[in-house]
C-alpha beads as a LAMMPS data file, in Angstrom:
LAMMPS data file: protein, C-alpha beads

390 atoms
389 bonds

1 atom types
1 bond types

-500.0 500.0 xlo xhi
-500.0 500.0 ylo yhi
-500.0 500.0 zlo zhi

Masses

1 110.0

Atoms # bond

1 1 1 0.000 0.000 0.000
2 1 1 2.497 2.337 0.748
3 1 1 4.013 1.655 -2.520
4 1 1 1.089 2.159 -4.220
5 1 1 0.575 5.858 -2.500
6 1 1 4.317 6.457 -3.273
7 1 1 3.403 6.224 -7.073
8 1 1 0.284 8.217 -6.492
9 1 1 1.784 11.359 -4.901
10 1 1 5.063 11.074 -7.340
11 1 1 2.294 11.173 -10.291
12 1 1 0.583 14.266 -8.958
13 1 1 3.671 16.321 -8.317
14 1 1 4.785 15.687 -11.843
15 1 1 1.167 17.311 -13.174
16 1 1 1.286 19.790 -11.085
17 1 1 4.831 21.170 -12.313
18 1 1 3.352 20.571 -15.861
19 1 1 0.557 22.952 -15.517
20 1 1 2.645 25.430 -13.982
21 1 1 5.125 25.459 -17.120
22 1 1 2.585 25.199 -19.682
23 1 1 -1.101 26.450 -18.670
24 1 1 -4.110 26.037 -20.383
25 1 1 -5.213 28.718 -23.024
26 1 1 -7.582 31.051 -22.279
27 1 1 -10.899 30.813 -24.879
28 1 1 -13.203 33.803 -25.055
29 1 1 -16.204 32.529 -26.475
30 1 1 -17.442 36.019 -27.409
31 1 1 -13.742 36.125 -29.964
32 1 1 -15.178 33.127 -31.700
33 1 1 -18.829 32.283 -31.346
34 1 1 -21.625 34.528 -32.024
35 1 1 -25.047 33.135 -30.149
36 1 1 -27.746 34.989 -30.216
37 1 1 -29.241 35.520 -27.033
38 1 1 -31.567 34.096 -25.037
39 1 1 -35.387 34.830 -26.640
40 1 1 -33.681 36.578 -29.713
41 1 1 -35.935 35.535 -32.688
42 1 1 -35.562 35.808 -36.890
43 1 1 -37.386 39.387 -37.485
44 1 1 -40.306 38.990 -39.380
45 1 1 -40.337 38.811 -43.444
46 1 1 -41.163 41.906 -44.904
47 1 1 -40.816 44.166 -41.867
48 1 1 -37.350 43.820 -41.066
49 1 1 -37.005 47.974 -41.271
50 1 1 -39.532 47.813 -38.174
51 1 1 -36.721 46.281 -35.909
52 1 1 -33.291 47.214 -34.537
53 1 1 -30.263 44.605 -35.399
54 1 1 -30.491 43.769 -31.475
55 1 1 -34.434 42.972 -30.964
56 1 1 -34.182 40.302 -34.040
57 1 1 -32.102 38.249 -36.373
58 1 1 -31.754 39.621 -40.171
59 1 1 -32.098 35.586 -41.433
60 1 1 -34.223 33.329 -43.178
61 1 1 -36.700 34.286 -45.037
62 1 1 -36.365 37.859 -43.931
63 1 1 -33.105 38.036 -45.106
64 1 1 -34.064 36.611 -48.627
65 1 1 -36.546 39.128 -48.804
66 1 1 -34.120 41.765 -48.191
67 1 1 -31.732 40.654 -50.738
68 1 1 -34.389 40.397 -53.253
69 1 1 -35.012 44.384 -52.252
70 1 1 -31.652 45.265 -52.566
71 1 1 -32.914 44.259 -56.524
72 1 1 -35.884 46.186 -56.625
73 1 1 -37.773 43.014 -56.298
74 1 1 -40.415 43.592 -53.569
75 1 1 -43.839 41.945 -52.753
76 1 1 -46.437 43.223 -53.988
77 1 1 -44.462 44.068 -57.462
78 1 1 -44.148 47.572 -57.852
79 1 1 -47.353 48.913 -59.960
80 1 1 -47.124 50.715 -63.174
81 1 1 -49.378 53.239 -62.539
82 1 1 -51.035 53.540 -66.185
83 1 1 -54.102 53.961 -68.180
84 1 1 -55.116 52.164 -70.993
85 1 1 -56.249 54.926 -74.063
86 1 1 -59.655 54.352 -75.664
87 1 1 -60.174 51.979 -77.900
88 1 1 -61.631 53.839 -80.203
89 1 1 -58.527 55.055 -81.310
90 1 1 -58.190 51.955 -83.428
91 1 1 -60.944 52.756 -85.705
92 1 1 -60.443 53.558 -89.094
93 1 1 -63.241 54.670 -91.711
94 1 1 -61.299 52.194 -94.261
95 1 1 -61.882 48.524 -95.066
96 1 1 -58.515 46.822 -96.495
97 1 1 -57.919 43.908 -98.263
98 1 1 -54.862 41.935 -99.193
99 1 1 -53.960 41.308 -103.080
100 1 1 -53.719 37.773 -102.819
101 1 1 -52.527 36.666 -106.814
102 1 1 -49.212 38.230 -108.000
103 1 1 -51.373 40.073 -111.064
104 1 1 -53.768 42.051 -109.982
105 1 1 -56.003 43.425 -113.487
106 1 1 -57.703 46.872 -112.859
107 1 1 -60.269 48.423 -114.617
108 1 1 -61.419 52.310 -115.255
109 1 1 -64.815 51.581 -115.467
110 1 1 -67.960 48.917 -115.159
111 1 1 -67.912 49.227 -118.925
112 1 1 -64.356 48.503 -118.938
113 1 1 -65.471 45.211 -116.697
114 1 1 -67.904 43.901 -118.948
115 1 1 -65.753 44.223 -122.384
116 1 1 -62.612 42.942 -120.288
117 1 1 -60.394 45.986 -121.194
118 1 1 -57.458 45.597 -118.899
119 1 1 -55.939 49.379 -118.332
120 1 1 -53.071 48.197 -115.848
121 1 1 -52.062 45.095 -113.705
122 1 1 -50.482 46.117 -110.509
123 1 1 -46.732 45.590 -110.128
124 1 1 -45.543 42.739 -108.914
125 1 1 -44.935 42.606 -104.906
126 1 1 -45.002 40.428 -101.837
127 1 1 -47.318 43.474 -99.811
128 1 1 -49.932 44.519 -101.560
129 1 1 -52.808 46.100 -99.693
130 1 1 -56.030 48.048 -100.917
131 1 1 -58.948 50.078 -99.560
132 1 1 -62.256 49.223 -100.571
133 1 1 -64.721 52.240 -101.277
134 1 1 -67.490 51.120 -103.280
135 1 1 -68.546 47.409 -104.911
136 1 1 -70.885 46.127 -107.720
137 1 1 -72.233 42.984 -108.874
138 1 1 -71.583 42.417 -112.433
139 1 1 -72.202 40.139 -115.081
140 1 1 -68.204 39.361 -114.421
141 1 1 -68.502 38.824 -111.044
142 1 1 -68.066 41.188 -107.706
143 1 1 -66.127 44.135 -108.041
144 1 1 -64.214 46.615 -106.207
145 1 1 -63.445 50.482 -106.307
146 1 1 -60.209 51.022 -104.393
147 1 1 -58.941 54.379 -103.449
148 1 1 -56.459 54.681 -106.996
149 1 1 -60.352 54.677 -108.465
150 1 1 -60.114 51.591 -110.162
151 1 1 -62.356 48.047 -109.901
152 1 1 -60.644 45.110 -109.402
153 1 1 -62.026 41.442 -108.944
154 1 1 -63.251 40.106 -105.465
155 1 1 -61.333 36.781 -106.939
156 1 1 -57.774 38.951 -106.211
157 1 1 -58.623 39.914 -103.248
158 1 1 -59.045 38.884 -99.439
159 1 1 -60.842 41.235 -97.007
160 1 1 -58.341 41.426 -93.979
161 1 1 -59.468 43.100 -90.246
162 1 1 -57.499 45.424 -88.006
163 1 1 -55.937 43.791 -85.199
164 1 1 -55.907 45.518 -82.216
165 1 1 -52.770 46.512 -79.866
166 1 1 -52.143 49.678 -77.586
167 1 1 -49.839 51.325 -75.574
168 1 1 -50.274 52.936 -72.256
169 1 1 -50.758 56.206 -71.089
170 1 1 -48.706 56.742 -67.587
171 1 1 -50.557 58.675 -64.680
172 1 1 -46.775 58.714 -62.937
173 1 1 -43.627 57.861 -64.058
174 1 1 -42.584 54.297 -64.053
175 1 1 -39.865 53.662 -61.301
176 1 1 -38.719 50.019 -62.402
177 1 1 -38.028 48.890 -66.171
178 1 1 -40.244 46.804 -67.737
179 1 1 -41.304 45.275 -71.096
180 1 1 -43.726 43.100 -73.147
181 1 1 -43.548 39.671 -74.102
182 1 1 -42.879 39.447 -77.478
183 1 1 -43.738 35.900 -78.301
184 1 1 -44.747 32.957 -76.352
185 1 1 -42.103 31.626 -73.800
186 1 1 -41.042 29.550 -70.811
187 1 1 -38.461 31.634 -68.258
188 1 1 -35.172 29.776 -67.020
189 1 1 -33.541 30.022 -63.790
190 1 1 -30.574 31.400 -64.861
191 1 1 -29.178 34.034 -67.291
192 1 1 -27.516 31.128 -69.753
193 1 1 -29.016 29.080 -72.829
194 1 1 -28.976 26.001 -71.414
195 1 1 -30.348 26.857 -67.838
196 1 1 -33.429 24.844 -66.449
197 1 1 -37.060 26.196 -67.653
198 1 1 -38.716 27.067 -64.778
199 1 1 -42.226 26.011 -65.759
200 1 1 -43.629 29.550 -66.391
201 1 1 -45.083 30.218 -69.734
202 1 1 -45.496 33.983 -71.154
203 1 1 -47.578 35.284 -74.050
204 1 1 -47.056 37.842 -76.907
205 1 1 -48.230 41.491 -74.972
206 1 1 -47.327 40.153 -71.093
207 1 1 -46.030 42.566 -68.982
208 1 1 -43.484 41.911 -66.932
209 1 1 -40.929 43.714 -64.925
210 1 1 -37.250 43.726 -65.462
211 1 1 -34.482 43.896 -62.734
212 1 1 -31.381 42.850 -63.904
213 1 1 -29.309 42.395 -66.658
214 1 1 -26.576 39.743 -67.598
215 1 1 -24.851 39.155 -70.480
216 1 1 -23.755 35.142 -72.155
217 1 1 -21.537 36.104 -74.952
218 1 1 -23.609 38.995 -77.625
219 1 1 -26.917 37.554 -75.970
220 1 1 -28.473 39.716 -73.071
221 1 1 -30.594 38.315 -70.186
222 1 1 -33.052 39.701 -68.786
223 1 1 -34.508 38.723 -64.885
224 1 1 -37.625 38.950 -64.339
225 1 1 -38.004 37.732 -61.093
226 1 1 -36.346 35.707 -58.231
227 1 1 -34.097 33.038 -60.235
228 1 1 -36.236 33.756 -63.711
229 1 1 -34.690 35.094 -66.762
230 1 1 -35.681 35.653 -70.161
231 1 1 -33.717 36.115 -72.885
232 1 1 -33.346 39.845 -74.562
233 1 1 -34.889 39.002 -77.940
234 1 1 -38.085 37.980 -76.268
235 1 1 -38.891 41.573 -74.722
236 1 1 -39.632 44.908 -75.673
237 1 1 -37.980 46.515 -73.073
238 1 1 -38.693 50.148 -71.463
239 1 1 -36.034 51.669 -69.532
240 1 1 -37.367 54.893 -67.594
241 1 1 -35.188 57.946 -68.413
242 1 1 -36.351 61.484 -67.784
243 1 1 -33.269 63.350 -68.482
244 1 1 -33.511 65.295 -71.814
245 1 1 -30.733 63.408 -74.894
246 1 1 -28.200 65.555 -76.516
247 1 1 -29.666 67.392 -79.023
248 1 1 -32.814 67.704 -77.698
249 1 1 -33.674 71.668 -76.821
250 1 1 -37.530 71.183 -76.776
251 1 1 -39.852 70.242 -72.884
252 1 1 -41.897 67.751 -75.620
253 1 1 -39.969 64.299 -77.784
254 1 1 -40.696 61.478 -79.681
255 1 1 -38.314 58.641 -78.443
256 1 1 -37.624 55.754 -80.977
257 1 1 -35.295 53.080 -78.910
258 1 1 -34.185 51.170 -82.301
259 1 1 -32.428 47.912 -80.002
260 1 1 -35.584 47.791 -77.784
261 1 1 -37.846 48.471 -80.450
262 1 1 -40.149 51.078 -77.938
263 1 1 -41.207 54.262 -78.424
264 1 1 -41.563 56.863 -75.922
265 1 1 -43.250 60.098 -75.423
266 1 1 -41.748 62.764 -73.474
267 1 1 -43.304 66.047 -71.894
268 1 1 -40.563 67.766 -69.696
269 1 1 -39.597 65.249 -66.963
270 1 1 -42.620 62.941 -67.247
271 1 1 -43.270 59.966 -69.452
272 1 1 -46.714 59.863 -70.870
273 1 1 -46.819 57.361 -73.233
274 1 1 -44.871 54.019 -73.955
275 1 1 -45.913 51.134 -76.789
276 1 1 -43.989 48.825 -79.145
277 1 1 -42.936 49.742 -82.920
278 1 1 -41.576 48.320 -85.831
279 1 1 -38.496 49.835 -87.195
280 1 1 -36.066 49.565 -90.410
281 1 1 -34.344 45.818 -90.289
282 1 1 -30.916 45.864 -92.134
283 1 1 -29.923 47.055 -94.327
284 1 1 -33.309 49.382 -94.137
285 1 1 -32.256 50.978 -90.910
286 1 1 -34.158 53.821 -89.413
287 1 1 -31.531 56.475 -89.009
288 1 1 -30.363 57.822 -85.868
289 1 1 -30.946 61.340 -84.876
290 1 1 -32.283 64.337 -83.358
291 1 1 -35.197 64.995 -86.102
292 1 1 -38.745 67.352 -86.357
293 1 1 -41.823 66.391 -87.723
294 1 1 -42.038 68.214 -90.931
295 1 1 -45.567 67.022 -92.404
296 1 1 -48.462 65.210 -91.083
297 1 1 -51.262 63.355 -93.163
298 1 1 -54.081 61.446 -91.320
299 1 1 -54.095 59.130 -94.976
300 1 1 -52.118 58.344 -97.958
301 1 1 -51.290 55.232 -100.042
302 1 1 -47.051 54.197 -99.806
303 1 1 -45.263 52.276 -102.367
304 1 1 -41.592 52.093 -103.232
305 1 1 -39.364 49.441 -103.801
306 1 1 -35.423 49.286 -102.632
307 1 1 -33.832 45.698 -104.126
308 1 1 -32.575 45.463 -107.501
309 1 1 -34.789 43.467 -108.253
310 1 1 -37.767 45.178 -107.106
311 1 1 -38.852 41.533 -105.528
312 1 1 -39.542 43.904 -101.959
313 1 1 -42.374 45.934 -103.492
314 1 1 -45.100 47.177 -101.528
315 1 1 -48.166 48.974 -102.685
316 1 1 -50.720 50.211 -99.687
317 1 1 -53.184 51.621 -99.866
318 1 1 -54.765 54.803 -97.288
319 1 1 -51.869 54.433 -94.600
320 1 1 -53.110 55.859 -91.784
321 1 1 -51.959 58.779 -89.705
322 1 1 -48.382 60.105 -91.303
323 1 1 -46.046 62.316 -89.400
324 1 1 -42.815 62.817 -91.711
325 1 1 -39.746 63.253 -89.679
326 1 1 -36.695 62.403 -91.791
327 1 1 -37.106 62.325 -95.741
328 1 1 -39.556 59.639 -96.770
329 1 1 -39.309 57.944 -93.123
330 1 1 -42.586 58.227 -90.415
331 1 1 -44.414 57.474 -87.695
332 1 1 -47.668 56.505 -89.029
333 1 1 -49.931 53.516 -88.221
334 1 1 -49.778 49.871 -89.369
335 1 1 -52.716 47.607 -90.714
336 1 1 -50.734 45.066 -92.726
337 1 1 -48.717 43.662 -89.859
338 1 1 -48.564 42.762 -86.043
339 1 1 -45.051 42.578 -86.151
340 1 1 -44.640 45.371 -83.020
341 1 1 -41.677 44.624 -81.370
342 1 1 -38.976 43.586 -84.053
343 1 1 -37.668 45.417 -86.767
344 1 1 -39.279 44.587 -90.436
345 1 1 -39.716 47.980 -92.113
346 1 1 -37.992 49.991 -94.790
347 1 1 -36.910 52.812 -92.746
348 1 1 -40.370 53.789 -91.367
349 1 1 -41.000 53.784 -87.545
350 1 1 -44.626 50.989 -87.728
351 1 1 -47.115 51.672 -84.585
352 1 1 -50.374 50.029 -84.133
353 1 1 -53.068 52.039 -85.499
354 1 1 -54.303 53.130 -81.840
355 1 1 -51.127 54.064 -81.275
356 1 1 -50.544 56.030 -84.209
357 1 1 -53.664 57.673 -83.924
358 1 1 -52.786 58.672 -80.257
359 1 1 -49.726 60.608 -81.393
360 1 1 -50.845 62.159 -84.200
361 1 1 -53.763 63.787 -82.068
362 1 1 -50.441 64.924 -79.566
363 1 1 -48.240 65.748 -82.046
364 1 1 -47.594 69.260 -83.148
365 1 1 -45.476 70.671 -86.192
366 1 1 -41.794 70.583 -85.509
367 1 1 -42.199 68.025 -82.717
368 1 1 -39.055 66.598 -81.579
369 1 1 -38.225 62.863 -83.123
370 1 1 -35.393 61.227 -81.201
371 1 1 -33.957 57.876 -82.605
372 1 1 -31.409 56.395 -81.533
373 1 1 -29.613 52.578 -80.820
374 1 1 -27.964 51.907 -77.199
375 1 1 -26.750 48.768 -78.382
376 1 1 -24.687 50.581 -81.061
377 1 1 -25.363 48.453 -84.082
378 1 1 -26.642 50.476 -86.186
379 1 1 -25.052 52.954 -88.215
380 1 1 -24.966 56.631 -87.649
381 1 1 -23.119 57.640 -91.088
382 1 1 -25.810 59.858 -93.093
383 1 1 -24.146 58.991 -96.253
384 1 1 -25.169 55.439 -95.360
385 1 1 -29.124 56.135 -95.919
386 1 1 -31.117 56.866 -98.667
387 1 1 -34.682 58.552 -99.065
388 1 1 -36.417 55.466 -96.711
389 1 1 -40.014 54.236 -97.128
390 1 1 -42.423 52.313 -95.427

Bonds

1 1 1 2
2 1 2 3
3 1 3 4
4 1 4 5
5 1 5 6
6 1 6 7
7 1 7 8
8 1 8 9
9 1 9 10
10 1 10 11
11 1 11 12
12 1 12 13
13 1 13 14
14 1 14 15
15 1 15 16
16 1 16 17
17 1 17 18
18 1 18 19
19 1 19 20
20 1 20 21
21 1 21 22
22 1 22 23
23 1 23 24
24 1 24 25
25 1 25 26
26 1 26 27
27 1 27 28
28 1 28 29
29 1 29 30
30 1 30 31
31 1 31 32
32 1 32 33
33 1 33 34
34 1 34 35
35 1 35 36
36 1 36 37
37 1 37 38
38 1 38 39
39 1 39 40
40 1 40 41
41 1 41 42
42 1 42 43
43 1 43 44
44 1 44 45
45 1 45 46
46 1 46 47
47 1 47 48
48 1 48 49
49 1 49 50
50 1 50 51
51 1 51 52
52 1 52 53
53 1 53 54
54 1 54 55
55 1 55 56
56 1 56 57
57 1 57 58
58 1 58 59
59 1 59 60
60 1 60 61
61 1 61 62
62 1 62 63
63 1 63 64
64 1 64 65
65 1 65 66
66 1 66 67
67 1 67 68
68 1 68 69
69 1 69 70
70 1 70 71
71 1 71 72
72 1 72 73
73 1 73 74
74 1 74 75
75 1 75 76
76 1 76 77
77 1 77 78
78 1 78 79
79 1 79 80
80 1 80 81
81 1 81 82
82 1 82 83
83 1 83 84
84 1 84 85
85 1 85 86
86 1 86 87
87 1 87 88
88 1 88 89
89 1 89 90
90 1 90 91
91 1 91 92
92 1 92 93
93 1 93 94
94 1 94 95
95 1 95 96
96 1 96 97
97 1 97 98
98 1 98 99
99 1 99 100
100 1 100 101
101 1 101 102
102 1 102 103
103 1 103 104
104 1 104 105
105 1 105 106
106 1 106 107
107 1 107 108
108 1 108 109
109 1 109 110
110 1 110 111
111 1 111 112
112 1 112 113
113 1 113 114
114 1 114 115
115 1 115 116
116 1 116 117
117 1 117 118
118 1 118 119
119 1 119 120
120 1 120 121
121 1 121 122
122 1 122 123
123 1 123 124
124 1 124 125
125 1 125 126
126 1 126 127
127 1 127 128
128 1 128 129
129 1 129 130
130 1 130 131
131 1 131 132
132 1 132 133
133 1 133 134
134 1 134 135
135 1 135 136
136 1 136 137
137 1 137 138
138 1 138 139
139 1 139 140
140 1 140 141
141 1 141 142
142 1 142 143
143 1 143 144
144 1 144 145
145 1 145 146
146 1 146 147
147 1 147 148
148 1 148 149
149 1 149 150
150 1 150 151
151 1 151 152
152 1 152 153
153 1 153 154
154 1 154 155
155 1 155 156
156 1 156 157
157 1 157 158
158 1 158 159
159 1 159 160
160 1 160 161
161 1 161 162
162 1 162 163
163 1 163 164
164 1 164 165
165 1 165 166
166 1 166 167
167 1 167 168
168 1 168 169
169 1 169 170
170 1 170 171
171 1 171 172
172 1 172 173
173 1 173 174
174 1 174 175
175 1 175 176
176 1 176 177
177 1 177 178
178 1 178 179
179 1 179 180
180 1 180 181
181 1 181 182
182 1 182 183
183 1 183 184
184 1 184 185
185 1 185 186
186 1 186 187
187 1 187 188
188 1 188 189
189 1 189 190
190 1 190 191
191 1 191 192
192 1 192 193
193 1 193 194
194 1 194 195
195 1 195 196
196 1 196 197
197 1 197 198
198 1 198 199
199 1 199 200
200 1 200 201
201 1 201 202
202 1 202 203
203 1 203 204
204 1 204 205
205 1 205 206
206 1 206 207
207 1 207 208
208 1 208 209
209 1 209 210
210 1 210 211
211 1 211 212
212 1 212 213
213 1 213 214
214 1 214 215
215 1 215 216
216 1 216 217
217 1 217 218
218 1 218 219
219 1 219 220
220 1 220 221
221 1 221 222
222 1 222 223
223 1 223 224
224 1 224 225
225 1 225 226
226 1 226 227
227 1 227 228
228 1 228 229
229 1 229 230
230 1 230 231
231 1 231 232
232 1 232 233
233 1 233 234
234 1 234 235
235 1 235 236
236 1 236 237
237 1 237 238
238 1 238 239
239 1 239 240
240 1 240 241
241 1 241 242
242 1 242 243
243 1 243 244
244 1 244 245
245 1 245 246
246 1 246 247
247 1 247 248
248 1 248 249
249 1 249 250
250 1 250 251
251 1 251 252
252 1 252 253
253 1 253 254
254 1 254 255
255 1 255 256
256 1 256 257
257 1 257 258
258 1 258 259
259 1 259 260
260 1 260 261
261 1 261 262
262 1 262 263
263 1 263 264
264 1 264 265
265 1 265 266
266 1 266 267
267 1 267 268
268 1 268 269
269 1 269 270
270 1 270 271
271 1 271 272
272 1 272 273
273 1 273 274
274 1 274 275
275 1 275 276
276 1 276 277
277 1 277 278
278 1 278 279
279 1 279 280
280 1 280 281
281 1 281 282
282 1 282 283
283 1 283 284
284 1 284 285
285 1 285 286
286 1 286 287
287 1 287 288
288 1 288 289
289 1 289 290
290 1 290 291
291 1 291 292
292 1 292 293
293 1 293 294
294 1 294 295
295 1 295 296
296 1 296 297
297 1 297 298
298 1 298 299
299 1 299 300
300 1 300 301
301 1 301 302
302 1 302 303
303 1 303 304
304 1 304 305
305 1 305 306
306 1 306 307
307 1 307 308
308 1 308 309
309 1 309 310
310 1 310 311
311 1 311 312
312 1 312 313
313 1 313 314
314 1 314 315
315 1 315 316
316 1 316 317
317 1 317 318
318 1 318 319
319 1 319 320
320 1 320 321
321 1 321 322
322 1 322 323
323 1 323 324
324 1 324 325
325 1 325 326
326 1 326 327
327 1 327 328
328 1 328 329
329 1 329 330
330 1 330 331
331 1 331 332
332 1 332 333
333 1 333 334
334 1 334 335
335 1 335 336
336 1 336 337
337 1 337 338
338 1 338 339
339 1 339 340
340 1 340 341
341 1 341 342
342 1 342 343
343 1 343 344
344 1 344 345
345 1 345 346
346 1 346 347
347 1 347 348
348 1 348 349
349 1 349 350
350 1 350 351
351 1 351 352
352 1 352 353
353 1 353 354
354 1 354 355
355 1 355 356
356 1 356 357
357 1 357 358
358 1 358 359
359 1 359 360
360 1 360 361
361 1 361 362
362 1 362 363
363 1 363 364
364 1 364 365
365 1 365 366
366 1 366 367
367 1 367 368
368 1 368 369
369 1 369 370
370 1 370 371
371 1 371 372
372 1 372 373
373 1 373 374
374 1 374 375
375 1 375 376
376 1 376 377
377 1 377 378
378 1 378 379
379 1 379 380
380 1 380 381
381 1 381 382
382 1 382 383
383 1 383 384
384 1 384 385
385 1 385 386
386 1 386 387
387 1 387 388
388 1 388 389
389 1 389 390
């Protein structure tokens, strides 16, 4: 036993002397561990502005939501405080019809009908549109008078409606960007070609808001939500902008944004109207510029033709509501299309026929026409356009 105690007490000594050449560490627990403390809690989604950093935690679903703030993504959406114009505006006294037969024979006269006296064909073209004014039943068949005052067969002919589209009109300025669908599509989770659809399906005319931007090589994303993008090409985007371009000197502008395909109207710092267009696609650009309207028409027919081989020939008939701005190219309305939203013109800036209607009744003389391309791509060289056309 007293061996056994010996070892004991020899064993002790030996720690002791240990611990007095090498003591233990020191550990603050407040240098290395954050708790929260005791009855802290997560502060409550949505209302984490309501609460000091000490009386909750900035986590969870709070925290998400707070992110998503940070861009401009809140719940509810922000509204776009707007107005729809009436839709009246999209009545015409006209009734059009598409030339459906590469010859069209026209006549001076019923007499001319009946003995089959030809006086001209019109030229060949893919767009060929007429107005009808007057019709009679002969022993030929039905005819139309058009507005060039000749007949022409109903068997040449195919009666064509109107389809509707309008802007807004803005009751306060928009604070967020935002566009419209421009064809039917399903969203993707991330900003890349190959990302995961997410299951959401859009439609030509959607609205949606936009609040970030990404680029994948020349393509540009667009987010439209929380982990939902949609490609650039898909959207007519409408970036707000108040301040007044270079070369602008008047409180009232037209603007024509040629890479979002939007137009804009402008009085002083306030937007009042946005809405899709169709401008010049290459190599028909609209040019770029500070421009005035120089002649407005509520009606006149258009024809022209720019390839060598005249194979892009258009003849149309009582185009509604003209404002001239830059040689042969204008604002004016649109019956013989929906294509708002991508470019397919000859130089002319294509609105719906409500919305053409709504800015010729705003427009005055010598209104201000701003066009121009963010993106760059088109060219700004005046030696590089011609007269323009529809």
């Amino acid at each position: 036993m007293k061996k056994q105690s010996l070892i004991t007490g020899s064993f002790l000594i030996i720690l002791a002397v240990q611990t007095l050449v090498n003591p233990p560490s020191i550990v603050k627990a407040d240098e290395t561990i954050s708790t929260p403390k005791t009855g802290e809690g997560l502060c409550i989604p949505g209302n984490s502005d309501l609460f000091d950093s000490q009386d909750c935690l900035m986590a969870g679903p709070a925290k998400h939501l707070d992110e998503l703030a940070e861009q401009g993504i809140v719940f509810p959406s922000t509204p776009l405080y707007v107005a729809n114009p009436p839709a009246s505006l999209a009545d015409v006294p006209f009734a059009y019809a598409r030339a459906v037969t590469e010859e069209v024979p026209m006549y001076d006269s019923i007499e001319d009908i009946i003995a089959e006296h030809v006086s001209k064909k019109m030229p060949y073209g893919r767009i060929k549109y007429v107005s009808l004014y007057d019709k009679v039943e002969t022993e030929k068949g039905l005819y139309y008078k058009i507005a060039n005052e000749k007949w022409v067969s109903k068997e040449y002919i195919s009666k064509v409606g109107v389809q509707f589209f309008q802007g807004f009109e803005f009751k306060e300025n928009p604070t967020v960007s935002f566009g419209w669908i421009l064809d039917q599509i399903e969203s993707q989770t991330g900003p890349y070609s190959n990302a995961p659809t997410t299951g959401k399906k859009y439609f030509r005319y959607d609205i949606v808001n936009v609040y970030d931007t990404e680029m994948e090589g020349d393509l540009e994303w667009l987010m439209i939500g929380p982990n939902e993008w949609i490609n650039h090409r898909f959207i007519g985007r409408v970036i707000p902008n108040t301040e007044k371009p270079a070369g602008v000197e008047t409180e009232r502008w037209i603007e024509v944004n040629l890479y979002e395909q939007v137009m804009l109207v402008h009085e002083g710092d306030r937007i009042v109207y946005a809405t899709l267009v169709t401008t010049g696609s290459d190599p028909f650009f609209t040019q770029p510029g500070v421009f005035k309207i120089y002649k407005k028409i509520d009606h006149e027919y258009m024809r022209g033709a720019f390839e060598a081989d005249r194979s892009d020939y258009y003849y149309l008939e009582d185009v509604p509501y003209i404002m001239y701005f830059d040689q042969a190219r204008a604002l004016h309305g649109a019956y013989w299309h929906t294509n708002f939203g991508y470019k397919s013109s000859h130089g002319c800036v294509n609105l719906s026929i409500a919305d053409s209607h709504w800015l010729y009744d705003w427009t005055n003389m010598d209104e201000t026409v701003y066009v121009w391309d963010p993106s760059g791509q088109t060219p700004t060289d005046p030696e590089y356009y011609g007269a323009g056309g529809a």
